[in-house]
C-alpha positions, 0 to 999 in steps of 0.5 A, a space after each residue: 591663455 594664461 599669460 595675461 593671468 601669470 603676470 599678475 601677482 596678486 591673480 597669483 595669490 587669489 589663485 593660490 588661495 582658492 586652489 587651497 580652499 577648493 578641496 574642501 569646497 566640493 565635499 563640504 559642498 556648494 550653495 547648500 549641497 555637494 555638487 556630484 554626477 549622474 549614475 547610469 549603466 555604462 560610459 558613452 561619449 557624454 562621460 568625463 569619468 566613469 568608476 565602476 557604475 558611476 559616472 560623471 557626464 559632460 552636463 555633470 562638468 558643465 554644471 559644477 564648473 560654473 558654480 566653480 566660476 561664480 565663486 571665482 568671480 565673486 573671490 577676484 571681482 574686477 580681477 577677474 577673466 574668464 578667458 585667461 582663467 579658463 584652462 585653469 578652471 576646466 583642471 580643477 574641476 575635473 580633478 574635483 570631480 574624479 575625486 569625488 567619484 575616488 571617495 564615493 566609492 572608498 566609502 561604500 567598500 569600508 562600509 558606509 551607507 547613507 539612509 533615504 532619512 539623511 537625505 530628506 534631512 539634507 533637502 529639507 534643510 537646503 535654504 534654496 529650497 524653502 518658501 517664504 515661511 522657510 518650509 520646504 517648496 516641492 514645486 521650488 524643489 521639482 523647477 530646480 531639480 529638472 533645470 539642473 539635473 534633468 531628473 528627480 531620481 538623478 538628483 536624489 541619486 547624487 545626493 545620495 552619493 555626495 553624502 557619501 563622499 562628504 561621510 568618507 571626507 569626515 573620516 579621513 579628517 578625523 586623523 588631522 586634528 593639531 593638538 593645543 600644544 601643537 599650536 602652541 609651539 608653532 605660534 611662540 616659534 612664529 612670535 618669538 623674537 632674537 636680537 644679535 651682534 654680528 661681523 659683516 667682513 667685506 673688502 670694504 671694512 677690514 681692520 688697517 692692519 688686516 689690509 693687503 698692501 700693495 706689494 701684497 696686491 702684486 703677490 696675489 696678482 703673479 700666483 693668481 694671474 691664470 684665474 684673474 686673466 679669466 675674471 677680467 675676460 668675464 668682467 671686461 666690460 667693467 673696465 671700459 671708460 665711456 666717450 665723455 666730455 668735461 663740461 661747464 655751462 651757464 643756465 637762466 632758470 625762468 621765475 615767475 613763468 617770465 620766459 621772454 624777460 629769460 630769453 633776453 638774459 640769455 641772448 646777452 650772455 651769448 652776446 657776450 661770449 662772442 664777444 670774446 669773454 671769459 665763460 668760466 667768469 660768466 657762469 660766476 656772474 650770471 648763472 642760477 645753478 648755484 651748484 656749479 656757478 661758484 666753479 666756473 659752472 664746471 660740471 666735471 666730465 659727463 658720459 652719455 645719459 648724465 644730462 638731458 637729451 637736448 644737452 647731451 647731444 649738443 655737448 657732444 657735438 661741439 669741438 673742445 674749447 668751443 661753447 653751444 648756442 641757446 639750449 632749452 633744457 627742463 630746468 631753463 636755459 642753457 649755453 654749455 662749453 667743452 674744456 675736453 673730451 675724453 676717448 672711450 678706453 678700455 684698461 688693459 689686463 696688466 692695469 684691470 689685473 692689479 685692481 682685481 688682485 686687490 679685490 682677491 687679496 683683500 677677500 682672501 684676508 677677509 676670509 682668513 680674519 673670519 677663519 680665527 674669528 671662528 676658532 677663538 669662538 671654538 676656544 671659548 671666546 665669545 664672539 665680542 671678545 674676539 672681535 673686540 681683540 681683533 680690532 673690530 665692532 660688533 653690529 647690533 640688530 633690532 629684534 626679529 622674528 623667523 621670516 621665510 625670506 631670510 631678512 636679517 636687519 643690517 645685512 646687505 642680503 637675505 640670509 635663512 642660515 643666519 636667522 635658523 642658527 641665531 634661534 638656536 643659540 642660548 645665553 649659556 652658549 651665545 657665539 656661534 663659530 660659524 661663518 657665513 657666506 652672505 654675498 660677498 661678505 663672511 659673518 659670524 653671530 652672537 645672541 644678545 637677547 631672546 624675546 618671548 611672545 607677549 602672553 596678551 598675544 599668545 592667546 590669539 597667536 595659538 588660535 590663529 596657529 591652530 586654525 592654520 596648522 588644521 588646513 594644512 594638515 587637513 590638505 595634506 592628508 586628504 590629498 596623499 589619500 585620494 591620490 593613493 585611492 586614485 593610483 589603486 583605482 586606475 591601475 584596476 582598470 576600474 577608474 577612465 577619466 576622459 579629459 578631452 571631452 571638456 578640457 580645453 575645449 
């Protein structure tokens, strides 16, 4: 059922989001309460989950699994589908659940109580509780209490619990705060900013003098030949030539919608060409791709799927040396001509071979060039200076940041080693020796300037940080607990969890 919901991105974010946020949800609590479960003698076949005398029946699920909905709706709006949601709704609020029961019973055994005083406070100042005036509403309170929960005595005694839980959430979260200096490092370590110099080396941007000749290609390909017969295997398909065709054609592009007026002007060329003319001379004088008019309307040789369908099939058809008759193609009218066709073909490892051994020697060089690149920088050169001797520039960047997907302005490929080490690099030490593979290309680094965060900013960056850095370690902690209490739990026998009572189902 969740397919339709996996292949949409932003479903995935949204879903992503509320997951985070749902922990927090069920000990905060929901509409002004937290939601909890029934209390009773013992589990029966109504019981989702059962921790020593509490238990959490199938009415408790039902209840809390719609409230879980309704904030789902309300997060996705037009994007949201029951059906496609609904395995992952039944998940996550039985995991809500059992945790609940996990905390409830961790605050009784270090000693945490709730009076009969907290939980009048806590119905008192229920919103959905009070009348118009805003005092509390017993006949509101008695309609809502035994619609949703059967009983008053089994919703104080919920309440009761759910305090509870929400007491021993509090304590554990007290072991989570991020301090200031905390959030400040992590936002000027978000904001700051680098500009660098870099070498991309490449087949494509070797020095001349760094160049493999071509009796160096012919080297490589006899001390290679074992590895490169297996490289052309793999990559055949790199070396076929398709069918083509070289083609010329004549087109009368329609003006002003006058398609009949366009239609003669093609019938008389035709006319002509019959005739015995010239076709090279006739796409001179007479055709509107000014492109190809001024070569005979040559368009060079043509694979399948370089023109449009009606052409294609018409320039394939014909004998070399012959021409087509009217063809209405997307820009207008068209009469092609075949000067030749070309066989498909495939090159032969002996041809295919030499090719690949360029591409082996060059990269070979490319690497040994990266290689004392390196070492110069080891010997106290900076980066510029050696690639300066070198016969090579240095690239520039524009300023960036830390990003997680690794972007580099001007590399061809997202490259996290990159952007960590240009961060750590000093004015005192800018170069740095190593190489990196990004792709098929060997780059080295130098820092050329450093950005701190703009201090109109910061203010608002930390803040921002702080926040962050609080959920996330708020999370973090709250979820090795639970799962912690919840191992100890089972592994008792005083945790049952029966997941086949409502899931899926």
């Amino acid at each position: 059922m969740l397919d339709k919901f996996r292949k949409s991105s932003r479903w995935l974010t949204a879903i992503f989001i509320f997951a985070i946020g749902i922990v927090f949800v069920f000990f905060l609590g929901l509409d002004g309460q937290v939601p909890g479960g029934g209390s009773g003698p013992g589990a029966s076949d109504d019981t989702v989950a059962s921790l020593d005398d509490q238990l959490i029946l199938v009415s408790d699920f039902r209840r809390v699994r719609e409230q879980q909905q309704q904030r789902m709706q309300a997060a996705l709006g037009a994007q949201f589908d029951p059906d496609a949601l609904a395995s992952f709704l039944d998940s996550q609020t039985l995991q809500s659940l059992v945790n609940s029961l996990v905390l409830a019973q961790s605050a009784k055994e270090v000693g945490l109580v709730v009076s009969a005083e907290e939980v009048k406070n806590l119905l008192r100042n229920n919103p959905n509780l009070r009348d118009e005036d805003g005092r509390f509403d017993q006949a509101t309170f008695d309609s809502n209490v035994r619609y949703t929960y059967g009983s008053q005595a089994n919703y104080l005694s919920t309440m009761q619990r759910d305090l509870l839980q929400q007491k021993m959430f509090e304590l554990i979260m007290t072991q989570s705060r991020v301090s200031d200096e905390e959030a400040l490092r992590s936002a000027r370590y978000k904001a700051e900013e680098v500009q660098i110099a870099y070498v991309a080396l490449d087949t494509g941007n070797l020095p001349e003098n760094k160049r493999p000749s071509d009796e160096d290609a012919k080297a490589y390909f006899e001390a290679n030949r074992e590895a490169l017969q297996a490289a052309y295997d793999v990559e055949s398909s790199r070396f076929d030539s398709p069918e083509q065709v070289v083609l010329r054609h004549i087109l009368f592009r329609a003006t002003d919608g006058d398609a009949t007026a366009n239609r003669t002007r093609a019938d008389e060329a035709l006319a002509r060409l019959q005739a015995g003319e010239d076709f090279a001379l006739l796409a001179e004088e007479l055709s509107d791709d000014t492109s190809s008019s001024e070569n005979g309307g040559d368009l060079g040789p043509i694979g399948r799927g370089d023109v449009a369908p009606a052409i294609e099939a018409a320039a394939f058809d014909l004998v070399a040396g012959t021409h087509s008759e009217i063809i209405e193609g997307p820009e207008g009218l068209h009469i092609v001509r075949v000067d030749s066709k070309i066989e498909a073909s495939k090159q032969s490892f002996d041809e295919a071979g030499l090719v690949l051994a360029a591409e082996g020697a060059s990269a070979e060089a490319a690497a040994k060039l990266a290689s004392d690149l390196s070492t110069s920088v080891d010997g106290g050169q900076s980066l510029e200076d050696a690639a300066r001797a070198a016969g090579l520039t240095l690239e520039r960047t524009s300023f960036f940041t830390r990003r997680r997907d690794g972007f580099v302005p001007g590399l061809t490929l997202p490259s996290p080693e990159v952007i960590a080490t240009a961060f750590t690099l000093t004015a005192d030490a800018p170069s740095s020796s190593t190489v990196f593979d990004v792709g098929t290309q060997k780059v080295l680094i130098q820092l050329l300037e450093r950005q701190e965060p703009d201090p109109s900013t910061l203010d608002a960056a930390v803040a921002s940080a702080k926040q962050s850095l609080d959920a996330q370690r708020q999370n973090q902690i709250l979820e090795a607990w639970i799962n912690d209490r919840r191992a100890a739990f089972e592994s008792q026998g005083r945790l049952q969890v029966n997941a086949a009572v409502v899931v899926g189902r």
